[in-house]
TIVO-2410 file (N, C-alpha, C; in nm, 3 decimals):
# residues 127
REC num residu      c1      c2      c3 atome chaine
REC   1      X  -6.330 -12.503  -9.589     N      A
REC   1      X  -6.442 -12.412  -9.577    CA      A
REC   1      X  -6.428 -12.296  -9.675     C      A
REC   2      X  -6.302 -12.267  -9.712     N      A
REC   2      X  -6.277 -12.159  -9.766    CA      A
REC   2      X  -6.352 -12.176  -9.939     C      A
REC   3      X  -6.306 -12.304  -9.990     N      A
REC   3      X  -6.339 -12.320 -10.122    CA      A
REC   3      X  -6.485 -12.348 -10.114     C      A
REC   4      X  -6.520 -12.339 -10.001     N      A
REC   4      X  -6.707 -12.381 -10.016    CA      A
REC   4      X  -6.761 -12.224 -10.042     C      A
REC   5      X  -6.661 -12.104  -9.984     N      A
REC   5      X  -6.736 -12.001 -10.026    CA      A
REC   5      X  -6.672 -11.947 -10.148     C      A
REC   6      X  -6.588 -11.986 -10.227     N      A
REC   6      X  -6.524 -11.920 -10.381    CA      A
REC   6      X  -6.598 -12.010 -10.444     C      A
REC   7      X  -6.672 -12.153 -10.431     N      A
REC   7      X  -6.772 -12.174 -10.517    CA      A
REC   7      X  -6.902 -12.120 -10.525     C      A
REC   8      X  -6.952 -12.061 -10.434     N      A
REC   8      X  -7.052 -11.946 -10.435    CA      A
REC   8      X  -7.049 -11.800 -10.415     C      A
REC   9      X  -6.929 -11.771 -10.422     N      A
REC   9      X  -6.923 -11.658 -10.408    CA      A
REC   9      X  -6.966 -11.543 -10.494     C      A
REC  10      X  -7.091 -11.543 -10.583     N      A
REC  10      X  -7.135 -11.490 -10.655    CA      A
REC  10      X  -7.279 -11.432 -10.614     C      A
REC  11      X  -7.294 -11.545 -10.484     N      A
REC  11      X  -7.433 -11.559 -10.391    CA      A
REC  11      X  -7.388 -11.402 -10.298     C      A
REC  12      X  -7.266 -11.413 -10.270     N      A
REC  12      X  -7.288 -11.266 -10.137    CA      A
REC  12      X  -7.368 -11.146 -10.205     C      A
REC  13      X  -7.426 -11.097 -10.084     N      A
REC  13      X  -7.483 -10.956 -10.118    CA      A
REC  13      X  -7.369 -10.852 -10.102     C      A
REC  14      X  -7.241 -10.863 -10.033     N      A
REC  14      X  -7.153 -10.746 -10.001    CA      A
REC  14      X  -7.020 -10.827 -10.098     C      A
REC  15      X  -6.907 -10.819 -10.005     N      A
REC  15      X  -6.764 -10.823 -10.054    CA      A
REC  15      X  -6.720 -10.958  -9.979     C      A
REC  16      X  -6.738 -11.061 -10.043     N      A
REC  16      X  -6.741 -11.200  -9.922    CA      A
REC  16      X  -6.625 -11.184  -9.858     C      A
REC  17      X  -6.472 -11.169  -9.906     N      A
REC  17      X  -6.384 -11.175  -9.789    CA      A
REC  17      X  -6.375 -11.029  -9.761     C      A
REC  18      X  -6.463 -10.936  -9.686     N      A
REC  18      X  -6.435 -10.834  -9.624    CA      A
REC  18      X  -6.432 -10.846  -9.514     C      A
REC  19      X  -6.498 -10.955  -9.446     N      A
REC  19      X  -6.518 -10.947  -9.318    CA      A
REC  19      X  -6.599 -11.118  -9.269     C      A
REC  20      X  -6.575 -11.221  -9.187     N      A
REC  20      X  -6.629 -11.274  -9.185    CA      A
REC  20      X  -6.728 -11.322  -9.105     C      A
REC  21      X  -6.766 -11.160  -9.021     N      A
REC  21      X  -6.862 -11.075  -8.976    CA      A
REC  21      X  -6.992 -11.122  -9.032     C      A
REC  22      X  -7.170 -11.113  -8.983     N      A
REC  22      X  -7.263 -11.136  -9.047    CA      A
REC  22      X  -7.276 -10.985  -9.116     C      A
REC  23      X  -7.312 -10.959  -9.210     N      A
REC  23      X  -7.380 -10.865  -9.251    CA      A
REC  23      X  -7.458 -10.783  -9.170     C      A
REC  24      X  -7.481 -10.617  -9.141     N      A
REC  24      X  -7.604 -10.588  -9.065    CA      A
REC  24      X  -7.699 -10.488  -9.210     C      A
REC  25      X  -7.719 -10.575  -9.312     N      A
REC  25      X  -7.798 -10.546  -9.382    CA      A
REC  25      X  -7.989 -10.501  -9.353     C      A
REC  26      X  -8.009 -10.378  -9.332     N      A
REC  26      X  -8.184 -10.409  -9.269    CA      A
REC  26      X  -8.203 -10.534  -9.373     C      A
REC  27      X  -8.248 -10.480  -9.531     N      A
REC  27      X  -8.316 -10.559  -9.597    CA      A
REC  27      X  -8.239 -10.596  -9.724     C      A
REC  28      X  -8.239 -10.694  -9.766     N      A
REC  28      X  -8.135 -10.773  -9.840    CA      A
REC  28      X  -8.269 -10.759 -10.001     C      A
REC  29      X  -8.172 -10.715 -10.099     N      A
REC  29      X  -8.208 -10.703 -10.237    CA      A
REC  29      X  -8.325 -10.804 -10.293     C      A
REC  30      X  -8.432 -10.773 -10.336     N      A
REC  30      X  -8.552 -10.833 -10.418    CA      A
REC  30      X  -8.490 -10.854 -10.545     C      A
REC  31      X  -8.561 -10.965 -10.619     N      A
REC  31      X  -8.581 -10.943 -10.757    CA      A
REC  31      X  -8.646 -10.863 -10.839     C      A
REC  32      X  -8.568 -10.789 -10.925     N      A
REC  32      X  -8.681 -10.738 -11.007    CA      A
REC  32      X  -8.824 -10.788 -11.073     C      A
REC  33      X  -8.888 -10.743 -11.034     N      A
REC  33      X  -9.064 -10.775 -11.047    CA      A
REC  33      X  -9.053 -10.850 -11.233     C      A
REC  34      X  -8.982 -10.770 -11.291     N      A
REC  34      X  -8.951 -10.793 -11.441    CA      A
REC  34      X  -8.876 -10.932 -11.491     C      A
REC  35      X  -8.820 -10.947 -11.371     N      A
REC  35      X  -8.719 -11.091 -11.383    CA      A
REC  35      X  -8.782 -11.242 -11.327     C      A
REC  36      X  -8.815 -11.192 -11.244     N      A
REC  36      X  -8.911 -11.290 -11.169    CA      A
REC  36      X  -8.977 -11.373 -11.249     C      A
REC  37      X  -8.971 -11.488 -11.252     N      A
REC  37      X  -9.001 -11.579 -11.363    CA      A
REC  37      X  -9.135 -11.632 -11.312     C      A
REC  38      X  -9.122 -11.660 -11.169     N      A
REC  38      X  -9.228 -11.724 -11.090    CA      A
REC  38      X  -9.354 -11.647 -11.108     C      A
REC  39      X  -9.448 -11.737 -11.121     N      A
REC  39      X  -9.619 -11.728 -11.136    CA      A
REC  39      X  -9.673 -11.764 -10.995     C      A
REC  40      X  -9.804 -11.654 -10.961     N      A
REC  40      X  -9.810 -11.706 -10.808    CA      A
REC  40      X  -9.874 -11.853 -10.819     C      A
REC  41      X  -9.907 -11.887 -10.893     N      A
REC  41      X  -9.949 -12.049 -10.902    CA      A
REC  41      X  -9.815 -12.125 -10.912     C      A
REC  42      X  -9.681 -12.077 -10.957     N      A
REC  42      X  -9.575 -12.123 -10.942    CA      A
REC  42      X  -9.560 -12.149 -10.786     C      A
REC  43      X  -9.585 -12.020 -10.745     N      A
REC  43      X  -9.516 -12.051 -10.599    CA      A
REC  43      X  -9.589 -12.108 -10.513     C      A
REC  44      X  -9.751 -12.086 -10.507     N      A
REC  44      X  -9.815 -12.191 -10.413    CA      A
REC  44      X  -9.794 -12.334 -10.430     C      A
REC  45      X  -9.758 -12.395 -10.547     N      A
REC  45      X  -9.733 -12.522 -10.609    CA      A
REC  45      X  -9.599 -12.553 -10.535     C      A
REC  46      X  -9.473 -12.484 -10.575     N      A
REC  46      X  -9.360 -12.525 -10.489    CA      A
REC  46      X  -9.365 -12.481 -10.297     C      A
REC  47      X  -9.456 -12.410 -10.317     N      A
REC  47      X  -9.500 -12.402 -10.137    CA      A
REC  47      X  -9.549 -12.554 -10.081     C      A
REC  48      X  -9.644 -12.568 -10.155     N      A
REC  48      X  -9.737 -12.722 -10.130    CA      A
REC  48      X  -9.609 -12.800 -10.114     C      A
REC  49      X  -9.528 -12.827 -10.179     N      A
REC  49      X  -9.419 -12.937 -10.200    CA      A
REC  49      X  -9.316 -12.905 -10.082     C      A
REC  50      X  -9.285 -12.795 -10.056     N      A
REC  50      X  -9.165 -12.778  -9.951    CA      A
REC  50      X  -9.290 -12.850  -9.769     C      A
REC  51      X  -9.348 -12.738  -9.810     N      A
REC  51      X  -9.468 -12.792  -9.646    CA      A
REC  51      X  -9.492 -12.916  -9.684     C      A
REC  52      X  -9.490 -13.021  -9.726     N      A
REC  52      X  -9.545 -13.133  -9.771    CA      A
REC  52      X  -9.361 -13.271  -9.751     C      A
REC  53      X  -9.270 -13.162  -9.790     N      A
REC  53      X  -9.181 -13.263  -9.793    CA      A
REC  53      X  -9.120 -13.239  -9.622     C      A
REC  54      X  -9.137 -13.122  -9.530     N      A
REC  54      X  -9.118 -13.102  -9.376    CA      A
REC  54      X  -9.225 -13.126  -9.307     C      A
REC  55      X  -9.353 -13.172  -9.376     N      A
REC  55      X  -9.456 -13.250  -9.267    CA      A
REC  55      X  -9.404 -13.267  -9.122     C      A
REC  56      X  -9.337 -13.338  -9.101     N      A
REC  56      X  -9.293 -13.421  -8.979    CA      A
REC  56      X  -9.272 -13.281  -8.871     C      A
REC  57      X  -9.225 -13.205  -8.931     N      A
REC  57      X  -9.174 -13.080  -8.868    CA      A
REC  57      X  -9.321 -13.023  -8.806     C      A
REC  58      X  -9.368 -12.978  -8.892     N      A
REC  58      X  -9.473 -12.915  -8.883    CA      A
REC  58      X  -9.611 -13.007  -8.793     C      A
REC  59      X  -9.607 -13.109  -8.801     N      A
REC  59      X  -9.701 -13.236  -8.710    CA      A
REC  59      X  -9.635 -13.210  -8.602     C      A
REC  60      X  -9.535 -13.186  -8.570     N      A
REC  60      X  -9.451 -13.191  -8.407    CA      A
REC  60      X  -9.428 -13.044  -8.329     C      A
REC  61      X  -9.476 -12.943  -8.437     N      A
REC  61      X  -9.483 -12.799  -8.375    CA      A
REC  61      X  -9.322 -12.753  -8.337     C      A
REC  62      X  -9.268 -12.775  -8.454     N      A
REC  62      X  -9.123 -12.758  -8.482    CA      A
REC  62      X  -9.051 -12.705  -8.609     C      A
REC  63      X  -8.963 -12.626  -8.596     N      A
REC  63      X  -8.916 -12.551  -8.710    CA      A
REC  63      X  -8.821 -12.670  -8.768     C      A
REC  64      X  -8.788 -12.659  -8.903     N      A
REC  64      X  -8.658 -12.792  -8.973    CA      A
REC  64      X  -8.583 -12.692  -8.955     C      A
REC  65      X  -8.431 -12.759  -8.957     N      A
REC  65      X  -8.317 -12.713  -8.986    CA      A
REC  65      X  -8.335 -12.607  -9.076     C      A
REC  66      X  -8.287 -12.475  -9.103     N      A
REC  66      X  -8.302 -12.376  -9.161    CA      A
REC  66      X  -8.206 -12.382  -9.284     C      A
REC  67      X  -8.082 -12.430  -9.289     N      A
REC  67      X  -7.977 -12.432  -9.415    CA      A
REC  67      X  -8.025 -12.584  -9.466     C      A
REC  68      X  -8.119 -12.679  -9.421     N      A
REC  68      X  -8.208 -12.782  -9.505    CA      A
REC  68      X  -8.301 -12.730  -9.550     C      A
REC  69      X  -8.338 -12.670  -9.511     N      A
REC  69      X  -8.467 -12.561  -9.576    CA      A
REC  69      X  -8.484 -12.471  -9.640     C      A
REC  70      X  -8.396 -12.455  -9.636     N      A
REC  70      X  -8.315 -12.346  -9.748    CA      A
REC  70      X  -8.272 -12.352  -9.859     C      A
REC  71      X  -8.196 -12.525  -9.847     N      A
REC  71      X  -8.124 -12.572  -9.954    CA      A
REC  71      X  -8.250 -12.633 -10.065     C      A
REC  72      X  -8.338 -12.671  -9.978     N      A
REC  72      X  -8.457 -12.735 -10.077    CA      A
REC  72      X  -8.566 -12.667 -10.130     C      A
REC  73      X  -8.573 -12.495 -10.078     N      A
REC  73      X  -8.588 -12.376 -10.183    CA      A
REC  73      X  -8.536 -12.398 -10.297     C      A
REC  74      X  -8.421 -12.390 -10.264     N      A
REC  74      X  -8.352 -12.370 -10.403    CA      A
REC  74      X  -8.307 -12.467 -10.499     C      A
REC  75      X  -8.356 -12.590 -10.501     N      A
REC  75      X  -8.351 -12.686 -10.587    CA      A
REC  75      X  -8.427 -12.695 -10.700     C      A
REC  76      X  -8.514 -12.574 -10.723     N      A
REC  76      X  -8.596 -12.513 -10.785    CA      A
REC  76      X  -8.497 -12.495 -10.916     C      A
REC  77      X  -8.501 -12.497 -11.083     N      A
REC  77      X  -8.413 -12.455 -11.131    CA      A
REC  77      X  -8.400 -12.392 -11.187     C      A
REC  78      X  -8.509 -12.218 -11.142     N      A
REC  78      X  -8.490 -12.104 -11.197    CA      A
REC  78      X  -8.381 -12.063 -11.100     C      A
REC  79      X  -8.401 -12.064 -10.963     N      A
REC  79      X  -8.314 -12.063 -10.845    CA      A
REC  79      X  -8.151 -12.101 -10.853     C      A
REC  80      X  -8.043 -12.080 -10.818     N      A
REC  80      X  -7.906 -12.107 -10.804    CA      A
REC  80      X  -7.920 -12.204 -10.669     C      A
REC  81      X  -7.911 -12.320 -10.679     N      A
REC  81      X  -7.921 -12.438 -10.588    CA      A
REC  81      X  -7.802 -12.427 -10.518     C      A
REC  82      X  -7.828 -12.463 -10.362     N      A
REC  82      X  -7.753 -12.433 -10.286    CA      A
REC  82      X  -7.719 -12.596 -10.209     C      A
REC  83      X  -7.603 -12.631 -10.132     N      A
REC  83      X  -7.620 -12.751 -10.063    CA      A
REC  83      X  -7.656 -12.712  -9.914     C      A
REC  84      X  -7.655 -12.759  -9.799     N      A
REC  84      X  -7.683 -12.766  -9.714    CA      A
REC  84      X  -7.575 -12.669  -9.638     C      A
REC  85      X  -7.447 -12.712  -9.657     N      A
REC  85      X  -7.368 -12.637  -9.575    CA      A
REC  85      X  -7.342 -12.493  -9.684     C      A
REC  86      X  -7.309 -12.509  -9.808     N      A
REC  86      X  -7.363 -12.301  -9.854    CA      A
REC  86      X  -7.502 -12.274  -9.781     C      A
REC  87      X  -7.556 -12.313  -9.777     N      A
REC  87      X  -7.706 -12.250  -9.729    CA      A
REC  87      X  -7.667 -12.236  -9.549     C      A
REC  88      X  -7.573 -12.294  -9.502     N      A
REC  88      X  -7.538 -12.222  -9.355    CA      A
REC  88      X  -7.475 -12.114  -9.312     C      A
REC  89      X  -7.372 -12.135  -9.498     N      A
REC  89      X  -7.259 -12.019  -9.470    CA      A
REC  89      X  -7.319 -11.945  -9.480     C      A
REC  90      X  -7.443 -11.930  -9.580     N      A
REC  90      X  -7.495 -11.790  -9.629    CA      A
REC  90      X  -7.587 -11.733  -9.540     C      A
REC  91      X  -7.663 -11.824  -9.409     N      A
REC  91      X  -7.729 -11.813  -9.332    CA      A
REC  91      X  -7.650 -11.713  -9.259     C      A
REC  92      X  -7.541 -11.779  -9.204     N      A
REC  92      X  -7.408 -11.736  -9.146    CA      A
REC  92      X  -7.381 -11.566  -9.171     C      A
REC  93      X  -7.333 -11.575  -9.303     N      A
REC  93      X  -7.335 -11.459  -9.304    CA      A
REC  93      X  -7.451 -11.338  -9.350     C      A
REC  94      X  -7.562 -11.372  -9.367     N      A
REC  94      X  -7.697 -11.271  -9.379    CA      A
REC  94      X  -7.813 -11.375  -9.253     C      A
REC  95      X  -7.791 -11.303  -9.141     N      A
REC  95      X  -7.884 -11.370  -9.038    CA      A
REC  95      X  -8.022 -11.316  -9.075     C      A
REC  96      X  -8.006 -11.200  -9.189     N      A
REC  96      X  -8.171 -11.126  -9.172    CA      A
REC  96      X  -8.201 -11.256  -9.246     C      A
REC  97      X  -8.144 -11.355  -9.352     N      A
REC  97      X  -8.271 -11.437  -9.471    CA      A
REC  97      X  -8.345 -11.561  -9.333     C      A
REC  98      X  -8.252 -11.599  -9.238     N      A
REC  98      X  -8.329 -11.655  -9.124    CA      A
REC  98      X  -8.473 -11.645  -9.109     C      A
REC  99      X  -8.451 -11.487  -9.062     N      A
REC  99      X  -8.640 -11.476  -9.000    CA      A
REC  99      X  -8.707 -11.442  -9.134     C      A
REC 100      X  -8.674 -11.447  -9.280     N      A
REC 100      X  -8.751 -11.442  -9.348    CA      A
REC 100      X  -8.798 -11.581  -9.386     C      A
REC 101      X  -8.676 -11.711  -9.357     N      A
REC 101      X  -8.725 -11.878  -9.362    CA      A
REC 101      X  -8.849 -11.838  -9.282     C      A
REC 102      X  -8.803 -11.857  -9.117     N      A
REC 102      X  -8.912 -11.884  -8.993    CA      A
REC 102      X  -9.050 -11.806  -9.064     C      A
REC 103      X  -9.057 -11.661  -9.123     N      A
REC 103      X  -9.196 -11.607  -9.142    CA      A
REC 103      X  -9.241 -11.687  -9.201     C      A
REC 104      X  -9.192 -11.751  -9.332     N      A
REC 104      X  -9.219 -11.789  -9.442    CA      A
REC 104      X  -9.249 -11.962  -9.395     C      A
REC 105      X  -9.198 -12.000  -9.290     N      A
REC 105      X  -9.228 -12.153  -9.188    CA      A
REC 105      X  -9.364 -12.126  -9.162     C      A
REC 106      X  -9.371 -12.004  -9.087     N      A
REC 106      X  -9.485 -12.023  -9.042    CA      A
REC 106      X  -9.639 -12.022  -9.120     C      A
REC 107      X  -9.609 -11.957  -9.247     N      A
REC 107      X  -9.755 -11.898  -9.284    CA      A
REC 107      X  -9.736 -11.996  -9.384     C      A
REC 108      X  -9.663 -12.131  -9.431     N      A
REC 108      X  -9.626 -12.221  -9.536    CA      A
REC 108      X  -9.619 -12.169  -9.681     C      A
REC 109      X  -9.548 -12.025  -9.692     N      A
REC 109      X  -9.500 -11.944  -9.797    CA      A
REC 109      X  -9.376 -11.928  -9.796     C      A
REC 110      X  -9.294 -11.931  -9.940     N      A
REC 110      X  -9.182 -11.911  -9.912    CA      A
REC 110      X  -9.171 -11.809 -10.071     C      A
REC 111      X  -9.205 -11.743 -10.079     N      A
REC 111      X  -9.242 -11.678 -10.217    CA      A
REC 111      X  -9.072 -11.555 -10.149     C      A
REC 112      X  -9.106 -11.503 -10.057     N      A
REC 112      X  -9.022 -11.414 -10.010    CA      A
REC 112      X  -8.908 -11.448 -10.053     C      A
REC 113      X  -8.855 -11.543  -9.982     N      A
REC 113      X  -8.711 -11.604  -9.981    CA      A
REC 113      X  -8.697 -11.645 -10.146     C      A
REC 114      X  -8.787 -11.654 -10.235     N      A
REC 114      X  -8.761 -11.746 -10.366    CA      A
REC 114      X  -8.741 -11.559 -10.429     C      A
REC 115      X  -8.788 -11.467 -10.390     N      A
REC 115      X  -8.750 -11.324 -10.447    CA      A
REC 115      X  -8.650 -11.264 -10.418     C      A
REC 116      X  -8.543 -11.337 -10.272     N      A
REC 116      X  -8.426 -11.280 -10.260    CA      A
REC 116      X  -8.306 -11.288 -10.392     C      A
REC 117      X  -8.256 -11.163 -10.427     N      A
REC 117      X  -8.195 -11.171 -10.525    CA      A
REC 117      X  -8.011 -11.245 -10.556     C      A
REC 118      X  -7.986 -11.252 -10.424     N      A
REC 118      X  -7.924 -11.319 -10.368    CA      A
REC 118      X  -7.932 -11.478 -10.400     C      A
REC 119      X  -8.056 -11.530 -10.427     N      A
REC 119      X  -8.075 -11.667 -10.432    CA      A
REC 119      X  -8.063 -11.669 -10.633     C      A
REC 120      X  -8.066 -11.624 -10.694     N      A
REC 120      X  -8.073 -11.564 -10.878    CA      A
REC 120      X  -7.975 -11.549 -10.916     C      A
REC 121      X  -7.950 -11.667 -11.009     N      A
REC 121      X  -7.808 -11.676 -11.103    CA      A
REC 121      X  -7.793 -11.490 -11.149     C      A
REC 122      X  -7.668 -11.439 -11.145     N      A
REC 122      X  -7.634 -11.360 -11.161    CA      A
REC 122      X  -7.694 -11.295 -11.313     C      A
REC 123      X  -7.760 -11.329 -11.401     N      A
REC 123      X  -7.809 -11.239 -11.499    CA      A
REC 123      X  -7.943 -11.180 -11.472     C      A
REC 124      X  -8.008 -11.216 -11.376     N      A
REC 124      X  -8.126 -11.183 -11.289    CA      A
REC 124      X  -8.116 -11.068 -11.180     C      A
REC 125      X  -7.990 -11.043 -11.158     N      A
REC 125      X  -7.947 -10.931 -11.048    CA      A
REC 125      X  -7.944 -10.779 -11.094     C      A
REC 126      X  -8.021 -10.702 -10.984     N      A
REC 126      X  -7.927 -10.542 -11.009    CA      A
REC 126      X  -7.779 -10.583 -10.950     C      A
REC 127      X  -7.710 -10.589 -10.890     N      A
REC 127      X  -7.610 -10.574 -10.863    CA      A
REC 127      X  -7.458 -10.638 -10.947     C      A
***
């Protein structure tokens, strides 16, 4: 488990081995508006495709797995692609990007979560 987070460990928003505590971050870092590569026709387009590839979910009045849903955000390849289990650890440790999946479940937008800066190869970051 350990080497699953020194291969992403570039993803934390804090000091990954400080604590392996969740974060009580209110709000976790945006992209700069300037960096942001995405076009909102970008993102309704990869919106269509994420709601389109969890159909089943959504026909049954059910949320998907959240670190599957997460992971297939980011397969995107402006995005730093995540697998299934980084996308738990990171769940794991920032519970706030959770209810920004579920908002973003519900209204079939995920523009939010694609602006966490957190999810942006490191030359895209303030931090």
């Amino acid at each position: 488990m350990d080497s699953i987070s020194n291969d992403f460990s570039h993803l934390s928003v804090g000091d990954l081995h400080a604590s392996s505590e969740p974060t009580t971050t209110p709000a976790l870092n945006r992209i700069l508006l300037e960096h942001d590569t995405f076009t909102n026709d970008d993102h309704n387009l990869l919106d269509e495709k994420i709601v389109n590839a969890f159909n089943m979910f959504r026909r049954y009045n059910e949320e998907p797995p959240l670190p599957l849903l997460l992971s297939n955000i980011t397969t995107e390849k402006r995005l730093t692609t995540l697998t299934t289990d980084e996308a738990e650890e990171l769940l794991n440790r920032e519970p706030s990007i959770a209810s920004i999946l579920r908002n973003g479940w519900q209204v079939g937008s995920f523009k939010e979560v694609r602006q966490l800066e957190v999810l942006w190869p490191p030359q895209h970051r303030l931090s």
